[in-house]
Structure formats: C-alpha cells, structure tokens
C-alpha positions as CSV (number, residue, x, y, z in Angstrom):
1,X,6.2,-4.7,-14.8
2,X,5.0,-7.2,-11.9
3,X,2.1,-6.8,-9.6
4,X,3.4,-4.8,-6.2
5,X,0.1,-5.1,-4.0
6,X,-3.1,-6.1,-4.2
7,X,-6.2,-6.7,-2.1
8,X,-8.7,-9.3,-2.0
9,X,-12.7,-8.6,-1.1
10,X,-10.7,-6.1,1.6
11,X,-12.8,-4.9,4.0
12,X,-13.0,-3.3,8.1
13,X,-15.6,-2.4,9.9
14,X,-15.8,-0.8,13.1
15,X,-19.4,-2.2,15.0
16,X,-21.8,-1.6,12.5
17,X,-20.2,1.0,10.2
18,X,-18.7,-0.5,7.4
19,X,-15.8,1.7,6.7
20,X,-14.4,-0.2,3.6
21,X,-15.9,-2.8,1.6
22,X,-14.7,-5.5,-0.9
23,X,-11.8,-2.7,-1.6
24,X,-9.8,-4.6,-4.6
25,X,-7.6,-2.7,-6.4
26,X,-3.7,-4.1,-7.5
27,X,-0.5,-2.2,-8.2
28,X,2.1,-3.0,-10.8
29,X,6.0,-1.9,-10.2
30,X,6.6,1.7,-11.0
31,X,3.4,2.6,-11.3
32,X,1.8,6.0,-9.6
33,X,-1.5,5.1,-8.6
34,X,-4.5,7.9,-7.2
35,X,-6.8,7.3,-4.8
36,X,-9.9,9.5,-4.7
37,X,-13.0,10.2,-3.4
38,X,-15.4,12.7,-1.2
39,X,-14.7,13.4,2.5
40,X,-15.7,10.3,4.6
41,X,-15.2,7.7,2.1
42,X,-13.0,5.7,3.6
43,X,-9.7,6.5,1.8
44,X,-7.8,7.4,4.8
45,X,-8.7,3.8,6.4
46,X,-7.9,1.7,3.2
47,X,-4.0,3.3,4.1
48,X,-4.1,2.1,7.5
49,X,-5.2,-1.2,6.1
50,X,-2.2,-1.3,4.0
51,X,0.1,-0.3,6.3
52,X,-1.2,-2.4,9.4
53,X,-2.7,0.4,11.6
54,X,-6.1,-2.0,11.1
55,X,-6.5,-5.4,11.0
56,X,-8.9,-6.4,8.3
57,X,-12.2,-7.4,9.2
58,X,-12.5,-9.7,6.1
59,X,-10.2,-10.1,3.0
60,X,-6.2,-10.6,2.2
61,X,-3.5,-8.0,1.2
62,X,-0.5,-9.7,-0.8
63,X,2.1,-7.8,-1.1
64,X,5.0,-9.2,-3.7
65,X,2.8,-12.3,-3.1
66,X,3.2,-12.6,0.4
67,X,0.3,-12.0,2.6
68,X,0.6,-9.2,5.1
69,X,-2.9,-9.1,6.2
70,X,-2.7,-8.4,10.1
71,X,0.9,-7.5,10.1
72,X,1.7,-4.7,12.8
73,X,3.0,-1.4,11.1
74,X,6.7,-2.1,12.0
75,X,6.7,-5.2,10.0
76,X,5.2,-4.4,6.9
77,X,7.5,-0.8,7.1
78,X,10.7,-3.8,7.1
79,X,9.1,-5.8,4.2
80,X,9.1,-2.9,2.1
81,X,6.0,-0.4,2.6
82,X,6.0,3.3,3.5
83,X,4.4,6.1,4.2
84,X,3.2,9.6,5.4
85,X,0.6,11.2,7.0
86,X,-1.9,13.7,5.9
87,X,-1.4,15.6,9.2
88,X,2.7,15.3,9.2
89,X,3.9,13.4,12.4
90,X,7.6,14.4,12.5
91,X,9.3,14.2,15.9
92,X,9.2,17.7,16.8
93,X,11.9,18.0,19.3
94,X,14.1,16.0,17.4
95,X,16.4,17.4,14.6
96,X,16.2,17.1,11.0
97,X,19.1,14.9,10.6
98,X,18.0,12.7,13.9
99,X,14.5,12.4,12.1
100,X,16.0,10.8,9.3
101,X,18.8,8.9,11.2
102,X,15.7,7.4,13.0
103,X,14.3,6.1,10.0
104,X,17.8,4.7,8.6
105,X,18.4,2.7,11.9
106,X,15.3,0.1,11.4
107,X,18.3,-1.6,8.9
108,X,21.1,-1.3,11.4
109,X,22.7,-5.0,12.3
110,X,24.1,-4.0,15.6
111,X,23.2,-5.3,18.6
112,X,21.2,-3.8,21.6
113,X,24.1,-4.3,23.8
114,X,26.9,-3.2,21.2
115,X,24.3,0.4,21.0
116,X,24.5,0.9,24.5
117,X,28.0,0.4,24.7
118,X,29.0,2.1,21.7
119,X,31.2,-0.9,21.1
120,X,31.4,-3.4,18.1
121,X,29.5,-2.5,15.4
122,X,27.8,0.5,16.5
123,X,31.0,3.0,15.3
124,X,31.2,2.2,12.0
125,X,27.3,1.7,10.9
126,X,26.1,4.9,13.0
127,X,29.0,6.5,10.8
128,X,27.3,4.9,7.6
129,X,23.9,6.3,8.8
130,X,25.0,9.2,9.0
131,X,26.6,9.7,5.7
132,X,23.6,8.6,4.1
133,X,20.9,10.7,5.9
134,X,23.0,13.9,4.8
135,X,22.6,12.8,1.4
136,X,19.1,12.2,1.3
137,X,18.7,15.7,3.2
138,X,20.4,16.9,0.4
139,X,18.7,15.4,-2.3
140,X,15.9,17.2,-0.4
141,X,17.5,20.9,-0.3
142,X,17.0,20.6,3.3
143,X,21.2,20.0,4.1
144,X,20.7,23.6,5.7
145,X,18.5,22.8,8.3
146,X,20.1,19.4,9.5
147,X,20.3,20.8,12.9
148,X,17.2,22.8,13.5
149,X,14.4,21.0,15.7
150,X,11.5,19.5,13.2
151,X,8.6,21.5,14.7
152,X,10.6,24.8,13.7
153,X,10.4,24.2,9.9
154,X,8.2,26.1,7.1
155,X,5.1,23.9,6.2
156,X,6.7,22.6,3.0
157,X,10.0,21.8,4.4
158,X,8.3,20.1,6.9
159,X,6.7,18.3,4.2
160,X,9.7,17.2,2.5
161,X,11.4,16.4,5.7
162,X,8.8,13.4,6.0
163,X,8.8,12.2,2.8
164,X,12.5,12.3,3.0
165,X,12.3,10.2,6.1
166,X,9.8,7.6,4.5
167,X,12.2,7.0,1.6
168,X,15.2,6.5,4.5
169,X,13.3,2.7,5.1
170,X,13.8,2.3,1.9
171,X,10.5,1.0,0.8
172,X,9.2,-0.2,-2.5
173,X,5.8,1.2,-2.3
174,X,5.3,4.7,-1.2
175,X,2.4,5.9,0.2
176,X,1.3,9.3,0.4
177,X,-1.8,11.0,2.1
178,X,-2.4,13.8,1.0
179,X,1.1,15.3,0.1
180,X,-0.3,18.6,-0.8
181,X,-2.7,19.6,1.8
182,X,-1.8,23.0,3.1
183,X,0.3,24.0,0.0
184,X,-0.1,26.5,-2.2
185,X,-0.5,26.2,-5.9
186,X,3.5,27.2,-6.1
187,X,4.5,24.7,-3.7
188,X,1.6,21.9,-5.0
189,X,3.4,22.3,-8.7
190,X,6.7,21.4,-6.9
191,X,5.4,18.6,-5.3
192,X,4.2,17.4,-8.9
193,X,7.3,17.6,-10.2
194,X,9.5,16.0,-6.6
195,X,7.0,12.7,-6.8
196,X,8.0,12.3,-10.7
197,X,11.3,12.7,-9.3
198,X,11.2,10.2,-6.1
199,X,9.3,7.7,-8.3
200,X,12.1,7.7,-11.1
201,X,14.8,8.4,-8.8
202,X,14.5,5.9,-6.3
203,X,13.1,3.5,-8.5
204,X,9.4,3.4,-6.5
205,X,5.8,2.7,-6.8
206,X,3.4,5.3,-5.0
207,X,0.1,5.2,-3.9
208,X,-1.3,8.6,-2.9
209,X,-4.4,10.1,-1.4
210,X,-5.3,13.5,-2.9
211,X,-8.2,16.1,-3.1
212,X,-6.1,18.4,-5.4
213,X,-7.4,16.6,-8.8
214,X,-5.0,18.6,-11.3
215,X,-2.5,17.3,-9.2
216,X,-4.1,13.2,-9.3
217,X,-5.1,14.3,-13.1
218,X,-1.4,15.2,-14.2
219,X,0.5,12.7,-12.0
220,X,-1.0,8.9,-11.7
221,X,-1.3,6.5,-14.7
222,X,-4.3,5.3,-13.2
223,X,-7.0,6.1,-10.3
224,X,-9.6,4.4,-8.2
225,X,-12.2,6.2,-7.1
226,X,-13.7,5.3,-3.3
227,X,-17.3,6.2,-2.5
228,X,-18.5,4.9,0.9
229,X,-16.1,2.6,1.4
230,X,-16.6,1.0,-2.1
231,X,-14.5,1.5,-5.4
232,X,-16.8,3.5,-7.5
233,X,-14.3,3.2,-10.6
234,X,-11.1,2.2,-11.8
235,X,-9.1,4.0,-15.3
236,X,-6.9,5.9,-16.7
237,X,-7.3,10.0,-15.8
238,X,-9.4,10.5,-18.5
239,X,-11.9,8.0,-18.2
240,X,-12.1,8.9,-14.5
241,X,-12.4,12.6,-15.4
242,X,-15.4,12.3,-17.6
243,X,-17.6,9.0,-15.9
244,X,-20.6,10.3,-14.9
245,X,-20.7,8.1,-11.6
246,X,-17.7,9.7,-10.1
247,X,-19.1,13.1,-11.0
248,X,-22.3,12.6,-9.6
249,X,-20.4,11.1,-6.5
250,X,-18.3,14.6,-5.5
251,X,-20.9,17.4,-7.0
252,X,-23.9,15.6,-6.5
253,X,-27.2,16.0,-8.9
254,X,-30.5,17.3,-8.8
255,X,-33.3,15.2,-7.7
C-alpha cells in the first residue's frame, strides 16, 4: 500500500484560539482510518483543512505527494478528495437523480457554450451521466426515489443519497463526518456494513469522524485520537480502547 495523505506540523488558528495544532497523521491506500475525540476538539476543522474550507495557518498537506495546502474546495474535490457533512447539505429542491448528476458533471468535457446550446458534445455525455447516476442510485437502493425532491427523503436515505453523491466525483479518499449521527442502532449497523462495502467496492480510502465508538472500534484499522486540537494518540482499536490518556480525555478523572 502507498501513503494517500499526510500532514505536516498542520495547524489553523482563528485570532488567538488555536483550533488545530501540529495535526500529523498519514494515510496508506485502502485504509479506513477514525478520527476521535470529545466535543470541541477540533475534529470537524482538521476536515475542512483537508478539503480546503481553511487555509492552514502553518504546516503542508500532501496528498499522493502533491501539496494541496491552500487549495479552494473545488480543486482538491477534482484531484481526488471527497466528502460529506455531519449535518447533510443535499440540494433540497433538487431531485435525487439531479443531486447526483450534479456531482457526475465536475468530469464532463463539454464546453460552456456546447451546454447552453445543447449542441456538440453535450447529447451524448449528459446521456453517459445519466446512465451512470442511475447506477450508482441503484447500488444505493435508492433507484425508487430518482425523482422525488431531496429534502422529502427519510433520514437514512437522505444519508445514503450523499454519500452516493460524494462517490459520483469519484474520489480516492473519502471522507466522512459523522456518517451515523441521527441513526439508529439498526440503521448504524447498516452503515457498518455499506462503508466495508464502498471501501471494497469502489476501491477507496476513508477517513471518518465518529462519536459512535463500536462503530470506529469495529470498522477502522487504525484511529487518531484529537484532544484540543492536538493528537492525543495514534493505534490500532485496541490500543486506542484501553490507553489511559484517551480515557481520561472523554470520561475525565477525579482530582
């Protein structure tokens, strides 16, 4: 396996509140990776970081060797990096199928003009896009839904309906914030089982954000633990299950 991503002394700050310090951490291909840690330490910013909704204040991110430190969101989606949100952001008014569609187009070749038009190209690739975002709605079980608005879907489909749209930019690292807040323990065991599925299916490394730790425990090869803003710990599940730092970091101890 060859490194994916990794960081270098990354860190942001916003005035005087350091929000993520010397964050290193690397990831190899095909590897699903956890990343943990109590409310407020700074996990949600080390993904926008990563995906180019910050700048960095200090530090580099290489990704396949390449740095993409400072890189606007729409970039680093083309060179290969998705993901989702922990509060979804589909486009509502949009269809299912159009929210995928949406997501396929970023790989499109024809020109502005030939779209307008409908001329050229435009025919035969919308055609293509098409095609393929009713397969991936089906890999999805959602190819019964293609034309019902976004907003209108069950939590969980709604759920899948983004991941589904991530994967249609065809990335190489997936990541996830937490995938299973809101669900319950029904739906959280099916999510388990759909990331196994993405990572093996579609031949992906993923990065996710979680606060349901059977979930992080049964899933990722390895975990990094954040605590504010710094990593706390790196390991395997069950070295991060039983170090006595990370448990004194979420329940606390007695003074």
């Amino acid at each position: 396996m060859g490194r994916l991503l990794e960081t270098v002394e990354l860190s942001k700050s916003f005035g005087g509140i350091k929000a993520v310090q010397n964050f290193i951490i690397h990831i190899d291909q095909g590897e699903v990776i956890g990343l943990i840690g109590p409310n407020g330490a700074g996990k949600t910013t080390a993904f926008n970081l990563l995906t180019g909704v910050y700048k960095p204040t200090t530090g580099q991110i290489l990704f396949e060797g390449k740095d993409i430190s400072g890189k606007k969101p729409y970039q680093i989606t083309a060179m290969g990096i998705a993901r989702t949100f922990q509060n979804i952001r589909l486009f509502g008014e949009l269809s299912v199928l159009e929210n995928v569609k949406i997501a396929f187009t970023m790989h499109s070749n024809y020109s502005f003009p030939e779209a307008i038009l409908r001329l050229g190209r435009y025919g035969k690739e919308e055609q293509i896009i098409d095609n393929r975002a009713r397969e991936l709605l089906t890999m999805f079980k959602l190819e019964h839904v293609t034309d019902e608005q976004a907003k209108n879907l069950p939590y969980g489909q709604q759920r899948r309906l983004e991941i589904a749209r991530a994967l249609a930019t065809e990335p190489r690292l997936l990541l996830l914030d937490e995938p299973a807040a809101g669900m319950n323990p029904q739906e959280t065991q099916e999510l388990m089982e759909m990331i196994r599925w993405i990572r093996d299916q579609f031949k992906l490394t993923i990065l996710l954000i979680e606060h349901d730790m059977a979930l992080v425990m049964n899933i990722c090869e390895r975990i990094y633990v954040l605590d504010y803003g710094k990593i706390l710990a790196e390991g395997v599940p069950a070295d991060i299950k039983n170090n006595p730092a990370v448990i004194k970091a979420y329940l606390g101890t007695e003074e």
